[in-house]
Each structure stands twice: as structure tokens, then as C-alpha cells.
Backbone as a printed PyTorch tensor [residue, N CA C, xyz], in Angstrom:
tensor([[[-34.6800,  -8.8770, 124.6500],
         [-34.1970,  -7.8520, 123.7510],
         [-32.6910,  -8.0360, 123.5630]],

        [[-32.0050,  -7.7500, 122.1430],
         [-30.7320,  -8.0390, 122.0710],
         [-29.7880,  -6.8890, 122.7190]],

        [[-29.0080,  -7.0620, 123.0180],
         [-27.7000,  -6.2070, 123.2190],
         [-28.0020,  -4.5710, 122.2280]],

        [[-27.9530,  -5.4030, 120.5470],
         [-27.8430,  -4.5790, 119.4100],
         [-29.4640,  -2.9460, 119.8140]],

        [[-30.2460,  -4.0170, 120.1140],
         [-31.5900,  -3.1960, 120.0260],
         [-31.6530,  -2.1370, 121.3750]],

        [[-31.1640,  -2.6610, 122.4560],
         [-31.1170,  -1.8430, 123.6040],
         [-30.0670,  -0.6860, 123.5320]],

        [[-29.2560,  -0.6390, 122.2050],
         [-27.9730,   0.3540, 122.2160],
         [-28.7240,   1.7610, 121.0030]],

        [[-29.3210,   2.5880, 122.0400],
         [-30.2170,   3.5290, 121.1500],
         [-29.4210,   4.8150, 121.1500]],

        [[-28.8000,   4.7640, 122.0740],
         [-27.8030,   6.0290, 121.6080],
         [-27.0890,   6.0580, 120.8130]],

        [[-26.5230,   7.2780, 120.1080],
         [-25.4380,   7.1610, 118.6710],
         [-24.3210,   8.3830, 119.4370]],

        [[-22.9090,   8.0610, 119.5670],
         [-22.3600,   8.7120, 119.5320],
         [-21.6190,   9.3540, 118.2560]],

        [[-21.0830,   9.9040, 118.4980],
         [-20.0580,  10.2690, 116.9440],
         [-19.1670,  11.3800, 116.8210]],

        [[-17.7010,  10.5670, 116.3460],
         [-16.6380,  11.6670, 116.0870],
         [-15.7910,  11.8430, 115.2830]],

        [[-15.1660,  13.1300, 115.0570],
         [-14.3570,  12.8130, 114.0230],
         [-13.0850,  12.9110, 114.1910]],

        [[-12.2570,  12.5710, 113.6130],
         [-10.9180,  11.8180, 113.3910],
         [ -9.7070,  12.2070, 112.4430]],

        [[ -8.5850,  12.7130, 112.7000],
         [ -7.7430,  13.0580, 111.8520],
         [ -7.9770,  11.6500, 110.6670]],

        [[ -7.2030,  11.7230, 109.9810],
         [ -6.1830,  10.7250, 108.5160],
         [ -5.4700,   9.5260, 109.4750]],

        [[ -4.4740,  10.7340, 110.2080],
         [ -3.7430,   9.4880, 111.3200],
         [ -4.4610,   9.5850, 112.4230]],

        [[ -4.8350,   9.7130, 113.3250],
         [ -5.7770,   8.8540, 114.2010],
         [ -6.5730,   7.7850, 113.6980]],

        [[ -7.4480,   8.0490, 112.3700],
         [ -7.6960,   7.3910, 111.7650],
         [ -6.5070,   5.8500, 111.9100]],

        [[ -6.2030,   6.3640, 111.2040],
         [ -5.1070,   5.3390, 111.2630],
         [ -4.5490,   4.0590, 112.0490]],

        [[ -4.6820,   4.8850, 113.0820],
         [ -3.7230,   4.4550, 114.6460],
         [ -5.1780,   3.1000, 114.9440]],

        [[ -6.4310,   3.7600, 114.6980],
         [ -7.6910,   3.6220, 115.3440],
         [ -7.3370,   2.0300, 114.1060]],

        [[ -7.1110,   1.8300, 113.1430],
         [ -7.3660,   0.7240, 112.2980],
         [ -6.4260,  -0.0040, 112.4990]],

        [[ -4.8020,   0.5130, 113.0030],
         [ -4.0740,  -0.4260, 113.1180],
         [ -4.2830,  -1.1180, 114.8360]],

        [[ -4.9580,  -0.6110, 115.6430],
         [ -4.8910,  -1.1640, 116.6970],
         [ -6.2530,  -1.8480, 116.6600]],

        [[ -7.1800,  -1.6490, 115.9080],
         [ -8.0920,  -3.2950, 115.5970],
         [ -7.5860,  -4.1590, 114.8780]],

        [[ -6.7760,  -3.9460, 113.9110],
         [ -6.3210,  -5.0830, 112.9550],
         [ -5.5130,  -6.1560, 114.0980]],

        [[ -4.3250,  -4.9870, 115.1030],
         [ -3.5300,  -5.6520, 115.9340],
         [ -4.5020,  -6.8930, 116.5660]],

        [[ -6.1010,  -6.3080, 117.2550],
         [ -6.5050,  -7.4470, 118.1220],
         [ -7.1380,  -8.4420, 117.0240]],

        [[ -7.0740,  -8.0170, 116.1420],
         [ -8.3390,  -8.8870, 115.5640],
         [ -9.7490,  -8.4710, 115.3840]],

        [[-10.1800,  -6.9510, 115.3890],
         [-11.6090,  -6.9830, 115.9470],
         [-11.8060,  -5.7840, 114.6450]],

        [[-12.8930,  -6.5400, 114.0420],
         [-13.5430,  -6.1070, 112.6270],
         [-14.2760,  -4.5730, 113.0290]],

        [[-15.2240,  -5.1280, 113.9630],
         [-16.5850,  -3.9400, 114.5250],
         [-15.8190,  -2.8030, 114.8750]],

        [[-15.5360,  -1.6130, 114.3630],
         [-15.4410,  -0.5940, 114.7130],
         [-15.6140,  -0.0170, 115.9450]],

        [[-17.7320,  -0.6990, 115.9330],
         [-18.1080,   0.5900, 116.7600],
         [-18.2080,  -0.3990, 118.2450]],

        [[-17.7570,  -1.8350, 118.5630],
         [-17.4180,  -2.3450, 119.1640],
         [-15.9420,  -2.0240, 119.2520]],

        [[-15.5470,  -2.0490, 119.0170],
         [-13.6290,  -1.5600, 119.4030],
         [-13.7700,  -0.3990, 119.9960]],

        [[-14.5750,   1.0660, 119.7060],
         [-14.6930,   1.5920, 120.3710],
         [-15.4870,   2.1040, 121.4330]],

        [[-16.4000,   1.0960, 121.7850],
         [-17.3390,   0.9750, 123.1630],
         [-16.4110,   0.4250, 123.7440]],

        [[-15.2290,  -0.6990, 123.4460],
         [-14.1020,  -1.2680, 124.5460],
         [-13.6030,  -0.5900, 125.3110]],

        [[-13.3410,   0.3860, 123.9280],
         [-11.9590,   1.4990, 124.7880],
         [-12.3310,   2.8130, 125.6720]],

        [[-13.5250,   2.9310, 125.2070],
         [-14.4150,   3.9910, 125.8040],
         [-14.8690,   3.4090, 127.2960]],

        [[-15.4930,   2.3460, 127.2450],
         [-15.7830,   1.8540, 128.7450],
         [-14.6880,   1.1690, 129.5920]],

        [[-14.1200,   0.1390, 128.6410],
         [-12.5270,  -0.0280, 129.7790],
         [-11.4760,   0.4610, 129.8040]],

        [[-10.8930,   1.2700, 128.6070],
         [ -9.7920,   1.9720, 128.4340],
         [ -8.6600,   1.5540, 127.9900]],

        [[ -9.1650,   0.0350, 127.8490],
         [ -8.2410,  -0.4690, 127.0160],
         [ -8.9970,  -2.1100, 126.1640]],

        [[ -8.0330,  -3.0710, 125.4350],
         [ -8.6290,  -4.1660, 124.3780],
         [ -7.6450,  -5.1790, 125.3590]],

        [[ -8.6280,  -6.1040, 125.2730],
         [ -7.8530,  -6.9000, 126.0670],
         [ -7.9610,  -8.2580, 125.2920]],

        [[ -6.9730,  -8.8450, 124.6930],
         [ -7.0830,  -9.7100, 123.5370],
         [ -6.2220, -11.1560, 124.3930]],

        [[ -7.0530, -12.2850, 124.7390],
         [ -6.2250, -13.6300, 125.2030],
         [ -5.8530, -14.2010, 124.3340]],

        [[ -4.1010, -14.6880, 124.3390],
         [ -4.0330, -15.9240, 123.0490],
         [ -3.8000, -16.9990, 123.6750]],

        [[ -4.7290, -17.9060, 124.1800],
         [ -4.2600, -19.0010, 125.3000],
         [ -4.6230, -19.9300, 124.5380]],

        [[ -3.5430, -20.9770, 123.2590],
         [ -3.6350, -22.2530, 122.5930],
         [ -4.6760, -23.3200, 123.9250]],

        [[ -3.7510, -23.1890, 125.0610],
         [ -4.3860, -23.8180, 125.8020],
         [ -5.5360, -24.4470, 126.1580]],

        [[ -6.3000, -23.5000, 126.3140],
         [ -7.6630, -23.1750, 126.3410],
         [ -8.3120, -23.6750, 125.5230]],

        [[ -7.6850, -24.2390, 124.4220],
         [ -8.1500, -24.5510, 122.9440],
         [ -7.9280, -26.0420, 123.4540]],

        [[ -6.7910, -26.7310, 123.9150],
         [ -6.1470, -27.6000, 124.0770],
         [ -7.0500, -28.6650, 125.3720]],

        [[ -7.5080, -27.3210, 126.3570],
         [ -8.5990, -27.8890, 127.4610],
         [ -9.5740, -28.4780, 126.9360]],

        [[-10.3660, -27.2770, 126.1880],
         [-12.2290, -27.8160, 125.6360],
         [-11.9210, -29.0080, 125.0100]],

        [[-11.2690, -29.1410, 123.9770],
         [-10.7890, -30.5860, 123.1230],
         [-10.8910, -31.7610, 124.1870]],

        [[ -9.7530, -31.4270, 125.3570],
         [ -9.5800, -32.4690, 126.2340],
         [-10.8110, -33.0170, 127.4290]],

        [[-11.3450, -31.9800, 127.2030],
         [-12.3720, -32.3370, 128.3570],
         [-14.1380, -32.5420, 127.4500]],

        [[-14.2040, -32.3110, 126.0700],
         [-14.5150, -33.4560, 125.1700],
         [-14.8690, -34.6810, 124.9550]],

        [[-13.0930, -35.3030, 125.1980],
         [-12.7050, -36.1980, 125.0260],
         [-12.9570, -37.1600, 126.2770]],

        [[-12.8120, -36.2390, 127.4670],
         [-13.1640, -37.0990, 128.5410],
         [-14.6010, -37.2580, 128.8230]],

        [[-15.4260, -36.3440, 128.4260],
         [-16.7070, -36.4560, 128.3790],
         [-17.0280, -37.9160, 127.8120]],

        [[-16.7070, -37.7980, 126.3980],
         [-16.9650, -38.8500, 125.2730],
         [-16.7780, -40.1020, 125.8870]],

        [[-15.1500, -40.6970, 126.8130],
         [-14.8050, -41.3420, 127.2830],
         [-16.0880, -42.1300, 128.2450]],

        [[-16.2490, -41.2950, 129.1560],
         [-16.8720, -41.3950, 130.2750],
         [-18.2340, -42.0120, 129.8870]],

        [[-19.3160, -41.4380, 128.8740],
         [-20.2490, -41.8360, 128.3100],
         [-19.9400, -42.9130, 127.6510]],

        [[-19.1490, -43.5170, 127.1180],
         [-18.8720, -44.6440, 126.4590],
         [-18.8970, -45.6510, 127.4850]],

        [[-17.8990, -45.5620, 128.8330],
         [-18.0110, -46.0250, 130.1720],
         [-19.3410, -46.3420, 130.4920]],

        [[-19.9370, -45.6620, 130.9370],
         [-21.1300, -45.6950, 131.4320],
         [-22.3090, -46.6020, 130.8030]],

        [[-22.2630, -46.2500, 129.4430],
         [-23.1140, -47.1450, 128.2500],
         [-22.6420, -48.2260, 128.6260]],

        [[-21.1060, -48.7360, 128.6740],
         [-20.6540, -50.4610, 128.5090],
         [-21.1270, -50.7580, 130.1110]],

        [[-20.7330, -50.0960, 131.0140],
         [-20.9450, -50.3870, 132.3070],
         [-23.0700, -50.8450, 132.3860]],

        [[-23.5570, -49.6840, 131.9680],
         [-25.1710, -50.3980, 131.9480],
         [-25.6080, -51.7580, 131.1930]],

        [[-25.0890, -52.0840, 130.2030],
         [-24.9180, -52.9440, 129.2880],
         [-24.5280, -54.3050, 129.8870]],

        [[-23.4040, -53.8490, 130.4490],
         [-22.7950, -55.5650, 130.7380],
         [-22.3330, -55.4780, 132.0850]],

        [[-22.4380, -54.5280, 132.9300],
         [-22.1780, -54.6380, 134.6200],
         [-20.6620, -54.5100, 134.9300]],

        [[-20.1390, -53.8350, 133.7140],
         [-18.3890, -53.9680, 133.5790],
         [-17.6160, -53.0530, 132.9970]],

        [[-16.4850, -52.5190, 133.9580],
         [-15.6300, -51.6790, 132.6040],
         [-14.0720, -52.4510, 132.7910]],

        [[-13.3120, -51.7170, 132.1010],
         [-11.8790, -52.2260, 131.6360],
         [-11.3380, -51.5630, 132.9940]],

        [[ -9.9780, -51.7380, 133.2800],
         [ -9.0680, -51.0470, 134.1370],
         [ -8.2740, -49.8530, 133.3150]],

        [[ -8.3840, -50.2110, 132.0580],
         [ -7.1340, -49.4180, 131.3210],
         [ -8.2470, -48.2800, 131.0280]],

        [[ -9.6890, -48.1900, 131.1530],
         [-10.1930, -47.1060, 130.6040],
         [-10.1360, -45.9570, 131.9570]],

        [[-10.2860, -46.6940, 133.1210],
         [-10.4960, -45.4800, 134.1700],
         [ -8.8790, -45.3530, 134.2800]],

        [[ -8.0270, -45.7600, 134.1180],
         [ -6.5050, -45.5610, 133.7330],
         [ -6.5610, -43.9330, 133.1150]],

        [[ -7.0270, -44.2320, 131.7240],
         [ -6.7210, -43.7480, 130.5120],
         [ -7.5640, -41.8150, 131.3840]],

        [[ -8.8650, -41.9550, 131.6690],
         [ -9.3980, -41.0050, 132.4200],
         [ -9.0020, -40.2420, 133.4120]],

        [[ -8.0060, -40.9700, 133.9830],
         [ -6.8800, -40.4450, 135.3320],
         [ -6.0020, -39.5530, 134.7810]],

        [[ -5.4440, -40.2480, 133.7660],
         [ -4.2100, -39.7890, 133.0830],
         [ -5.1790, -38.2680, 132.4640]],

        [[ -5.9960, -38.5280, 131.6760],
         [ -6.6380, -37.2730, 131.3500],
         [ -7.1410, -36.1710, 132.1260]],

        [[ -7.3750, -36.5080, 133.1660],
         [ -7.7590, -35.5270, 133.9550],
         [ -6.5260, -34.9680, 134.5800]],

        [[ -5.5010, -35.5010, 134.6700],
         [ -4.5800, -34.9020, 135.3290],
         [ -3.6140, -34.2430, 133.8860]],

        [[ -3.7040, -34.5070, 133.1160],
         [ -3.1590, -33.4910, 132.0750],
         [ -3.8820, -32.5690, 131.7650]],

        [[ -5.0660, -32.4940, 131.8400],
         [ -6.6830, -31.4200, 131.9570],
         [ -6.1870, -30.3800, 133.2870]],

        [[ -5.7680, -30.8240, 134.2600],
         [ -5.4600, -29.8350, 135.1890],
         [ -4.1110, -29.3850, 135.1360]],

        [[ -2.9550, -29.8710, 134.7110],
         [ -2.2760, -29.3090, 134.3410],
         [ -1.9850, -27.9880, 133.2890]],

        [[ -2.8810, -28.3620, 132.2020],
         [ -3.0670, -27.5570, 131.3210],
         [ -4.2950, -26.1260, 131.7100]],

        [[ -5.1960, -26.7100, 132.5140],
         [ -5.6090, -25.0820, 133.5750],
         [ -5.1440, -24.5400, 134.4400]],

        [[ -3.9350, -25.1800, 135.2830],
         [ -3.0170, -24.3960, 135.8700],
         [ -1.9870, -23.9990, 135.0990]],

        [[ -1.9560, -23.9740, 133.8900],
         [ -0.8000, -23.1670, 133.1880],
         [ -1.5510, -21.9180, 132.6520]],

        [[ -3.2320, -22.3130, 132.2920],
         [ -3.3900, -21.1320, 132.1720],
         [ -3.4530, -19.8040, 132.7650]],

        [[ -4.1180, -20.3200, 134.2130],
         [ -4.0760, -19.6910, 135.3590],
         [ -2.6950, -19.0390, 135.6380]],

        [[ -2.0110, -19.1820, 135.5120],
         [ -0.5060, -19.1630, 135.9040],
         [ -0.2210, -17.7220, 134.6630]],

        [[ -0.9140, -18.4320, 133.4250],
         [ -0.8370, -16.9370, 132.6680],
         [ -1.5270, -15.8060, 132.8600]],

        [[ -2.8390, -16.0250, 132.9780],
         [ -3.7670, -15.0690, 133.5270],
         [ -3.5560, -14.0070, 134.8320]],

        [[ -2.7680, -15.5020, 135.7800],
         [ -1.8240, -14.2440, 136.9700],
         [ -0.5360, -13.1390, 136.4620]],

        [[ -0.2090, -13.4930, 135.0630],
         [  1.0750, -12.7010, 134.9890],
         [  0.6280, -11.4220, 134.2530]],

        [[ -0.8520, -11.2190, 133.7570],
         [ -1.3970, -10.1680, 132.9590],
         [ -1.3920,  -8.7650, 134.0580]],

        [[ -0.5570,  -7.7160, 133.7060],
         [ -0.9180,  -6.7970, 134.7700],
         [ -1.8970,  -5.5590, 134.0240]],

        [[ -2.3610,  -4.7790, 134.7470],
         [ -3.5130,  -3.8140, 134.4710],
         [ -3.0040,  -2.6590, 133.8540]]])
């Protein structure tokens, strides 16, 4: 059963002009279209908690890439009993800029206070 179908209760309230208001500029602020999701957020946690971590964006890409890498490895390695030096090079180097870039996120995630 979805999320949507198990939510059988209806609450409902009403709202000055400006509350109104306040209520549209602080979804526009996060980004978040759904109304009646913006306000199950604020109702159950008490607050919107919006991440902007490029990073994160910057990880999945990279670890992708090392995926892709690695399978390419593996294919030439079954194939011909052989890989390059510069590719498990190239994989080192990636993985250690891969962890760099999750300890920065981490590092942000510790500075978020409640």
C-alpha cells in the first residue's frame, strides 16, 4: 500500500491572508511544491530541513565513475589475464578524492545544529 493511500485522515485549517503568506513564502524558500506535505513536516518535526550539499552530487557522479572503471577492469582482466598499472593508479586516486569529498560532507552535516 502507498504512503498516499494509508493517509486517511484529513486535517484542516484556516489561515489568515498573511499566514497565508508566511506559509507560501517558507515553501517557496525550501523548494517544496506539496502543501499538504510541507505541512505534515512541520507538524511532525517542527521544522523543514532542506540539504544543499553540491557534494553529494559530486560523490554519486564519482563513485559512478569508479564503478564504470572497475567493470571495465574486470572485463579486460577476464579477457586477457591483465590490467594496466595506470588504471588501478587512476582508482586510488579516485577513491581517495571520493573520501575526501564524504568527509567534507560529514564535516557539514556535523555543523547543522537542532
Amino acid at each position: 500500500m502507498t504512503e498516499k493511500k494509508k493517509r486517511t485522515i484529513h486535517y484542516s485549517f484556516k489561515a489568515t491572508p498573511e499566514e497565508d503568506a508566511i506559509i507560501q513564502k517558507k515553501m517557496k524558500t525550501f523548494g517544496i511544491t506539496n502543501q499538504s506535505a510541507f505541512i505534515r513536516a512541520m507538524a511532525l518535526n517542527g521544522y523543514v530541513l532542506k540539504l544543499d550539499l553540491p557534494e553529494l552530487h559530486d560523490a554519486v557522479r564519482l563513485m559512478g565513475s569508479l564503478s564504470n572503471n572497475v567493470n571495465q577492469i574486470a572485463r579486460r582482466l577476464n579477457a586477457h589475464g591483465s590490467i594496466f598499472e595506470t588504471e588501478i593508479d587512476d582508482i586510488t586516486d579516485r577513491q581517495k578524492e571520493l573520501r575526501t569529498i564524504l568527509s567534507s560532507i560529514l564535516h557539514r552535516l556535523d555543523q547543522i545544529q537542532h
